[in-house]
C-alpha positions as YAML, in Angstrom:
chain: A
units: angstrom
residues:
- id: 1
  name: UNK
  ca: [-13.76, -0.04, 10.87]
- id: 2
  name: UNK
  ca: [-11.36, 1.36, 8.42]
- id: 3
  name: UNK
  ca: [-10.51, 0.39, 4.51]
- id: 4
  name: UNK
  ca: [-7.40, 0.06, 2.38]
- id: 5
  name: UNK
  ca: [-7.47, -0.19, -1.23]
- id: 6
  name: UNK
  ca: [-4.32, -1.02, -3.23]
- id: 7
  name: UNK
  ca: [-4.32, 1.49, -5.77]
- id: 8
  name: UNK
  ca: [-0.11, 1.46, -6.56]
- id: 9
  name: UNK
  ca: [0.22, -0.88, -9.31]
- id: 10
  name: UNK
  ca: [1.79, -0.22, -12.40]
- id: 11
  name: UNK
  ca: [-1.37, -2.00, -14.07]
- id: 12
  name: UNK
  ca: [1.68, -3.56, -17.30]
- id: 13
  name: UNK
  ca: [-0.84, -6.03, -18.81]
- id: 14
  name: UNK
  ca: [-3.47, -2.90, -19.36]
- id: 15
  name: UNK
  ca: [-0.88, -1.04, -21.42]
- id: 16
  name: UNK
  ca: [-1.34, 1.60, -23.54]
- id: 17
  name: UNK
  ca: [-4.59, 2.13, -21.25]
- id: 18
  name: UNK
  ca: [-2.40, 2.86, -18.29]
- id: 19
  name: UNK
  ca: [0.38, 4.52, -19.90]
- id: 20
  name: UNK
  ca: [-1.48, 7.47, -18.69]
- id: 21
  name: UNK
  ca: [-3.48, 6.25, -16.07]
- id: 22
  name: UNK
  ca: [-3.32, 4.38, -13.15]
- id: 23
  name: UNK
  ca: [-5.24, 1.55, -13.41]
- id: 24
  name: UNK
  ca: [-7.58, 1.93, -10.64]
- id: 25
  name: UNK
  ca: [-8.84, 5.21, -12.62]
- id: 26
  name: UNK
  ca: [-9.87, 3.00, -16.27]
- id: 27
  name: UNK
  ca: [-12.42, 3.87, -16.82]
- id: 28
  name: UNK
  ca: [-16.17, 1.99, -16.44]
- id: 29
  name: UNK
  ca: [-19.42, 2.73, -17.48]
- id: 30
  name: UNK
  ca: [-18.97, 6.12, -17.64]
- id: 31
  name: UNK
  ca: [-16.93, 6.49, -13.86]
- id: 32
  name: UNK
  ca: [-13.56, 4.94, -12.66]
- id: 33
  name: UNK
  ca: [-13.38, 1.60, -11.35]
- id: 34
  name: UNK
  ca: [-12.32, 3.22, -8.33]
- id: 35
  name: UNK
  ca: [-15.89, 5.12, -7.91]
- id: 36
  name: UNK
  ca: [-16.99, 1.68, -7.35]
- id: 37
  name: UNK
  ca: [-15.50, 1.12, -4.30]
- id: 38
  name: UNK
  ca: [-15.43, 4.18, -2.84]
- id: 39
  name: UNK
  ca: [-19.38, 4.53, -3.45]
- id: 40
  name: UNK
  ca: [-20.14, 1.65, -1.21]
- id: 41
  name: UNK
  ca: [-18.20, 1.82, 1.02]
- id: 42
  name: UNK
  ca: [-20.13, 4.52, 3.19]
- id: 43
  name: UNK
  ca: [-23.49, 2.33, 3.28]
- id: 44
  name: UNK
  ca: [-20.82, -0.68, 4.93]
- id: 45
  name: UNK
  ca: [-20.24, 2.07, 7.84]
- id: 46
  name: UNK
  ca: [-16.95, 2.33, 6.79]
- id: 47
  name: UNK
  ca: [-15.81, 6.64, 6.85]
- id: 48
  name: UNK
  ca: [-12.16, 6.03, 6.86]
- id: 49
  name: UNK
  ca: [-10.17, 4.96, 3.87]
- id: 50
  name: UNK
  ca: [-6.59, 4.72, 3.06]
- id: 51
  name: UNK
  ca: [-5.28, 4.68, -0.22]
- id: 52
  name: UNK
  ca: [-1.79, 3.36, -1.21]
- id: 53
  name: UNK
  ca: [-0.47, 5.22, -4.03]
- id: 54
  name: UNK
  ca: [2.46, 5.23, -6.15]
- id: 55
  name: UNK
  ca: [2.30, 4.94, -10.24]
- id: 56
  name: UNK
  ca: [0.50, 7.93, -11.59]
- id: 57
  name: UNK
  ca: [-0.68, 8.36, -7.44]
- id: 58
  name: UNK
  ca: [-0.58, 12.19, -8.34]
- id: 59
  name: UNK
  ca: [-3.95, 11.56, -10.37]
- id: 60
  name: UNK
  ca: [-5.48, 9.35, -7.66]
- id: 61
  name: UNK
  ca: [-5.24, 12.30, -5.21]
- id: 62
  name: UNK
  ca: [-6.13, 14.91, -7.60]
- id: 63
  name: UNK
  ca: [-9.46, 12.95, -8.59]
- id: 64
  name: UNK
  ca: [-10.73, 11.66, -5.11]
- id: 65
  name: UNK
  ca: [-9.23, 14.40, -2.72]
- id: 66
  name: UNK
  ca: [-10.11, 14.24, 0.44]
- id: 67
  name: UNK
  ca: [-12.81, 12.39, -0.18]
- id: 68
  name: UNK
  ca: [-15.59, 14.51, 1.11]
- id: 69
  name: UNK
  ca: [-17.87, 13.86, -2.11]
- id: 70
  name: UNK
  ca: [-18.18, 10.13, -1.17]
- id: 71
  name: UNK
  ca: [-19.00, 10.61, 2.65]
- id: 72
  name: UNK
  ca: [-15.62, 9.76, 3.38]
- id: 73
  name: UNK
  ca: [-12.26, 11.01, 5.07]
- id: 74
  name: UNK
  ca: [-9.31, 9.48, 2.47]
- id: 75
  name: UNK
  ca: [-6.09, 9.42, 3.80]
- id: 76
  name: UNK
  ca: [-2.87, 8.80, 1.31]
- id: 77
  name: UNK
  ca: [0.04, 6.67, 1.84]
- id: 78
  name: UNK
  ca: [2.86, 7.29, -0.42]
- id: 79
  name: UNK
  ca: [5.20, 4.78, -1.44]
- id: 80
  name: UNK
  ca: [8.17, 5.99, -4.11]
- id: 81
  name: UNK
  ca: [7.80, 2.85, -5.76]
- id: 82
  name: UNK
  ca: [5.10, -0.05, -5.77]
- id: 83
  name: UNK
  ca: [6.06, -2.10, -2.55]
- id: 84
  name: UNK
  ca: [3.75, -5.01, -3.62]
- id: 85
  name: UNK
  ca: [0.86, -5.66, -1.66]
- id: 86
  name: UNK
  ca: [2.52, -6.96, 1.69]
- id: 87
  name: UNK
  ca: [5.02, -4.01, 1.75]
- id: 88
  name: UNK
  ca: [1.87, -1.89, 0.95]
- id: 89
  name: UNK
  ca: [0.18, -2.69, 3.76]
- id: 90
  name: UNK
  ca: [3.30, -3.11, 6.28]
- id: 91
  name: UNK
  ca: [4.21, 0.61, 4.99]
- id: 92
  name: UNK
  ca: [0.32, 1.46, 5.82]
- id: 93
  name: UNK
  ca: [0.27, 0.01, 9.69]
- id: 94
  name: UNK
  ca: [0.52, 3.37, 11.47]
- id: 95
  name: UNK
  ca: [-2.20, 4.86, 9.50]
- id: 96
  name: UNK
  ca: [-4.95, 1.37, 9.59]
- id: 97
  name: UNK
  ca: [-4.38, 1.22, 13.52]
- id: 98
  name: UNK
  ca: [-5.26, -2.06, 15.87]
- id: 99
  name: UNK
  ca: [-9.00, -3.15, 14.87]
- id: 100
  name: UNK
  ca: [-9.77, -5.41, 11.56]
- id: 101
  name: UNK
  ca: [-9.77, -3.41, 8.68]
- id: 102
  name: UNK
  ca: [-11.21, -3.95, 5.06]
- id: 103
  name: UNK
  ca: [-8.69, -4.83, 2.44]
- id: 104
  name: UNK
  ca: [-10.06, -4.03, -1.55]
- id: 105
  name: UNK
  ca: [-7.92, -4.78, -4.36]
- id: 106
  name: UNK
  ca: [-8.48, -1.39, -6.40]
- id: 107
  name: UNK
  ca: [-8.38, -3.38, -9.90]
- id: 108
  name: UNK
  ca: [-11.18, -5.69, -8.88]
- id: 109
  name: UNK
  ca: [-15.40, -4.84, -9.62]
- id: 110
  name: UNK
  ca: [-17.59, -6.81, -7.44]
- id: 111
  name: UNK
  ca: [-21.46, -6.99, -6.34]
- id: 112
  name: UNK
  ca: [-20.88, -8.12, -3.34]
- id: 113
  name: UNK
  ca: [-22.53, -6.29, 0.03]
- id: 114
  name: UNK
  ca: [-19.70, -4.71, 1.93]
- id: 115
  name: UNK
  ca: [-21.85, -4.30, 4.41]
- id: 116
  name: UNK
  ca: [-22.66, -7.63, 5.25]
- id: 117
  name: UNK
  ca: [-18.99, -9.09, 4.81]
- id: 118
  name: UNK
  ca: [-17.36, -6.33, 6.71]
- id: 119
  name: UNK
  ca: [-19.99, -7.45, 9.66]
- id: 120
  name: UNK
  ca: [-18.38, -10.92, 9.68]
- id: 121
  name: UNK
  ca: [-16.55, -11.66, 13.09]
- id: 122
  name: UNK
  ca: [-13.66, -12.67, 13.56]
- id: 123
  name: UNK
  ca: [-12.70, -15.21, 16.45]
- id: 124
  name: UNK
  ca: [-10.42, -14.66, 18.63]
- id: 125
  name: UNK
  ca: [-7.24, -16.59, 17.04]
- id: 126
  name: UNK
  ca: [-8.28, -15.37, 13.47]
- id: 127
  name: UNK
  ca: [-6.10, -13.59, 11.37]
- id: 128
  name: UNK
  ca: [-8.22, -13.16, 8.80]
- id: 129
  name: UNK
  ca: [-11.27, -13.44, 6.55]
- id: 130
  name: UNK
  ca: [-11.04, -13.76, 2.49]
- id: 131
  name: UNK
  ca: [-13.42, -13.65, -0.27]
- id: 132
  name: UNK
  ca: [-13.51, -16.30, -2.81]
- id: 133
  name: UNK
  ca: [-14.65, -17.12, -6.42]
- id: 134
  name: UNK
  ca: [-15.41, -19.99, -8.52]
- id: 135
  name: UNK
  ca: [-12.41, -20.08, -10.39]
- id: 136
  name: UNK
  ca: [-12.37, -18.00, -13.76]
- id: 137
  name: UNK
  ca: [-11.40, -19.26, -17.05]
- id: 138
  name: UNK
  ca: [-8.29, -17.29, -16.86]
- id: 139
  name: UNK
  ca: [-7.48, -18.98, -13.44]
- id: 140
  name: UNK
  ca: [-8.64, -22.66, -13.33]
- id: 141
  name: UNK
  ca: [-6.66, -24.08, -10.76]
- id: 142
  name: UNK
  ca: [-7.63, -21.56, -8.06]
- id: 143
  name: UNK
  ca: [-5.55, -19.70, -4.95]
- id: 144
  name: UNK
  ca: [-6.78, -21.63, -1.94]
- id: 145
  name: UNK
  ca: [-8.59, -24.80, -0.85]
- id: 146
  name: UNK
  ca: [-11.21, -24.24, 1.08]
- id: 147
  name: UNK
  ca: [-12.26, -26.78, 3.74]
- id: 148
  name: UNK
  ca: [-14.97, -27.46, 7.02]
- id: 149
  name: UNK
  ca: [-16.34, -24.49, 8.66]
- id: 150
  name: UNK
  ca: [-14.69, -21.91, 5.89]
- id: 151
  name: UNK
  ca: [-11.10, -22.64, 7.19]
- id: 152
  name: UNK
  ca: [-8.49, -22.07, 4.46]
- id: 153
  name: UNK
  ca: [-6.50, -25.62, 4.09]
- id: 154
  name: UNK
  ca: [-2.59, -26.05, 3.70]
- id: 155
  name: UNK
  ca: [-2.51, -27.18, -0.11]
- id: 156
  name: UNK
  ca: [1.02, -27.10, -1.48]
- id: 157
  name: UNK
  ca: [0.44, -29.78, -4.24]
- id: 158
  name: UNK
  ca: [-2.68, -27.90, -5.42]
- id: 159
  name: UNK
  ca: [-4.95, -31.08, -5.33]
- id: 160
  name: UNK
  ca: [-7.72, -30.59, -3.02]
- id: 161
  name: UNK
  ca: [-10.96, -31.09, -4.88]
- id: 162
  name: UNK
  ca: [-12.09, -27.57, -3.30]
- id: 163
  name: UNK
  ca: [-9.67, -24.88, -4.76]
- id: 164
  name: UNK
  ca: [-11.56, -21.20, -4.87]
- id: 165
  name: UNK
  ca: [-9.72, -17.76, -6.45]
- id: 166
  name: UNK
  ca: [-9.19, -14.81, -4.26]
- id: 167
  name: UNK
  ca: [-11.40, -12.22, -4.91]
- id: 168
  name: UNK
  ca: [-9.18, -9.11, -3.93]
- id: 169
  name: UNK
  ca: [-11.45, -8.51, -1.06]
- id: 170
  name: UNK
  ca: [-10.96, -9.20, 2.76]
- id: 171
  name: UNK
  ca: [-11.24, -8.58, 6.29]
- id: 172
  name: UNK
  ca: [-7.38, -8.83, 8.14]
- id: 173
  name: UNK
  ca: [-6.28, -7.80, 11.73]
- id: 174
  name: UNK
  ca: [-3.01, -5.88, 11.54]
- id: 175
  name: UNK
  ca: [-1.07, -8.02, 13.50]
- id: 176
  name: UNK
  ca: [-1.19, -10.46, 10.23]
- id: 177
  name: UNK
  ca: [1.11, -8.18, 9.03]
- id: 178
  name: UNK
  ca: [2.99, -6.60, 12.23]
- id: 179
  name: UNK
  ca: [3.80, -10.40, 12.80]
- id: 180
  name: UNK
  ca: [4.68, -12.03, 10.05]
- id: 181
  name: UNK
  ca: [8.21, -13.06, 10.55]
- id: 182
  name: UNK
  ca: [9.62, -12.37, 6.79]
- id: 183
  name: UNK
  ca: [8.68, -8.68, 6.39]
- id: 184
  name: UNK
  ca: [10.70, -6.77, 4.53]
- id: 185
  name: UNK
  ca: [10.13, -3.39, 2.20]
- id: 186
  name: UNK
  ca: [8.68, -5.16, -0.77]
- id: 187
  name: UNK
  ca: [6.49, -9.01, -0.68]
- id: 188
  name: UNK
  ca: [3.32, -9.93, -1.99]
- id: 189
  name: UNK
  ca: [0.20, -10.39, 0.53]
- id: 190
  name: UNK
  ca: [0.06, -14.00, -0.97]
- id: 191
  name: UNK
  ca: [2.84, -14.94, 1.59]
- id: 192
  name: UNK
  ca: [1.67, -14.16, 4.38]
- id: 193
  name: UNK
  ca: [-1.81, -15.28, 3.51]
- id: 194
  name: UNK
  ca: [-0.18, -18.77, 3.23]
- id: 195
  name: UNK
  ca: [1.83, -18.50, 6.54]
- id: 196
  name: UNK
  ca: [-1.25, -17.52, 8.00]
- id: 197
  name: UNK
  ca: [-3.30, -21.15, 6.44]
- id: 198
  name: UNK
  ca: [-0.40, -23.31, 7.76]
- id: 199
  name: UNK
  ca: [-1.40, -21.92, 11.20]
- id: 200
  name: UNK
  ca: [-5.30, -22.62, 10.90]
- id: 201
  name: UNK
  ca: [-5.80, -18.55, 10.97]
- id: 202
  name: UNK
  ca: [-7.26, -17.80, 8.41]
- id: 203
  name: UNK
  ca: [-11.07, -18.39, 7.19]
- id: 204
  name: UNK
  ca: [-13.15, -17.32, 3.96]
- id: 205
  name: UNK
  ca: [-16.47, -17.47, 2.21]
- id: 206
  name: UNK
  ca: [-17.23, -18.02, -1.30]
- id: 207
  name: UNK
  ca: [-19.36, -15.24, -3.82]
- id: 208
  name: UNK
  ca: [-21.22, -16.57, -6.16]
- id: 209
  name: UNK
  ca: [-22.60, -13.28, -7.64]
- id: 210
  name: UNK
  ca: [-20.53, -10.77, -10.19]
- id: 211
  name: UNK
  ca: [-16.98, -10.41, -9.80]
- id: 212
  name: UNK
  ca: [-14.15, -9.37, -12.40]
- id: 213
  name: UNK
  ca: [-10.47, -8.75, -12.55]
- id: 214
  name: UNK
  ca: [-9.25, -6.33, -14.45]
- id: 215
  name: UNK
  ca: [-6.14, -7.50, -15.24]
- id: 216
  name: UNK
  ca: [-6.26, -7.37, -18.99]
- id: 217
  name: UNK
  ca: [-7.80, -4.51, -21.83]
- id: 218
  name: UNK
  ca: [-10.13, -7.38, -22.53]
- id: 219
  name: UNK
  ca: [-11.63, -8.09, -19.46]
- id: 220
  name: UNK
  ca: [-12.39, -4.49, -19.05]
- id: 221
  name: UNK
  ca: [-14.23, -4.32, -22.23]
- id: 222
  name: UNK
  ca: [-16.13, -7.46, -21.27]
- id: 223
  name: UNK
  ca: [-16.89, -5.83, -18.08]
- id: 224
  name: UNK
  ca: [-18.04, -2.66, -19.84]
- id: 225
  name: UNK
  ca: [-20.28, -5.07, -22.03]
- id: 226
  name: UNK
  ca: [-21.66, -6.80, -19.12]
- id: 227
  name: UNK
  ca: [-22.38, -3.35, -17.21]
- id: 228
  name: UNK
  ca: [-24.42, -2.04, -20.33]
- id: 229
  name: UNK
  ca: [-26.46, -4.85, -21.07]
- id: 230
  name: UNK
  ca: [-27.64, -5.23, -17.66]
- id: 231
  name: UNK
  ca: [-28.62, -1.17, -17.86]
- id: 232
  name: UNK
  ca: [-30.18, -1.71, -20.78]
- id: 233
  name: UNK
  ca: [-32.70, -5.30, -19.58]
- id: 234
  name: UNK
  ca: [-33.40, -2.71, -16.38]
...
């Protein structure tokens, strides 16, 4: 199995931190958030990654290389300007080939066992396989309703008593992309996540351990409280 993290955002709500960095590279407890990922991601049996780059990408490639320090072989796909997630990864199809890959948002920090979720199988008329939260204060109303035996339901009015957040994190066969009938150069994943849940393709599991999105300066720092203190009771 291969991985993809997005790493090509132009990370606006961390400004001034990223006015010099991309965000994926903030630092956190002492490494960047991206060491995070790319740490665990050998002990999942995962040896491949690709990395989407774009905003600062130069310092991405010039930190991680080829990836040899981690156990892994990186491999780079450039995009001249952020293509949003979707256009990320339709941009990426050559490279993440015909088998279910791992898809990590490279602005989230998580606890969760790669391993273990990366194992998950997906039937035969599966698209996909998502990661949920409770929903964060910052995000009350949640991304998706979850319903019997993990399928994602059809919500549009954003009422069903079970509404979980994306985590960032998932396991997708290509073809959710190669077939999704509104590709274009630049759409958010979102979309086709949704096409996919009006079909009954998509399924999910919810995490109930550590998760954060680093989306603003102060989440980060909360983060880099959280990260200490729990050093410090060890």
């Amino acid at each position: 199995m291969k991985a993809m993290i997005l790493a090509a955002g132009l990370g606006q709500r961390m400004r001034p931190l990223t006015n010099h960095l991309p965000k994926p590279m903030l630092p956190l407890g002492g490494k960047p958030l991206l060491d995070y990922h790319l740490e665990k991601l050998p002990a999942a049996g995962i040896t491949q990654v690709i990395i989407n780059l774009a905003y600062l990408g130069d310092k991405i490639r010039a930190y991680v290389g080829d990836g040899q320090r981690y156990g892994l072989e990186v491999i780079y796909s450039e995009e001249p300007e952020p293509l949003e997630t979707g256009g990320a990864l339709l941009k990426a199809l050559p490279l993440l080939g015909e088998s279910p890959f791992l898809l990590i948002n490279g602005d989230v920090w998580c606890d969760l066992d790669l391993r273990q979720f990366s194992q998950h199988r997906l039937r035969e008329t599966q698209m996909g396989h998502l990661l949920l939260i409770p929903n964060p204060d910052f995000h009350p109303r949640g991304d998706f309703a979850l319903g019997a035996q993990q399928y994602l339901l059809p919500d549009p009015q954003q009422q069903h008593p079970w509404r979980y957040t994306f985590a960032g994190i998932s396991l997708l066969r290509p073809e959710l992309i190669a077939t999704y009938p509104h590709r274009r150069h630049k759409f958010p994943l979102v979309e086709v996540l949704r096409h996919a849940i009006d079909r009954g393709q998509l399924s999910a599991e919810v995490h109930t351990g550590q998760w954060s999105d680093i989306g603003t300066p102060e989440r980060l720092h909360a983060l880099e409280q959280q990260l200490q203190a729990t050093a410090t009771s060890r």
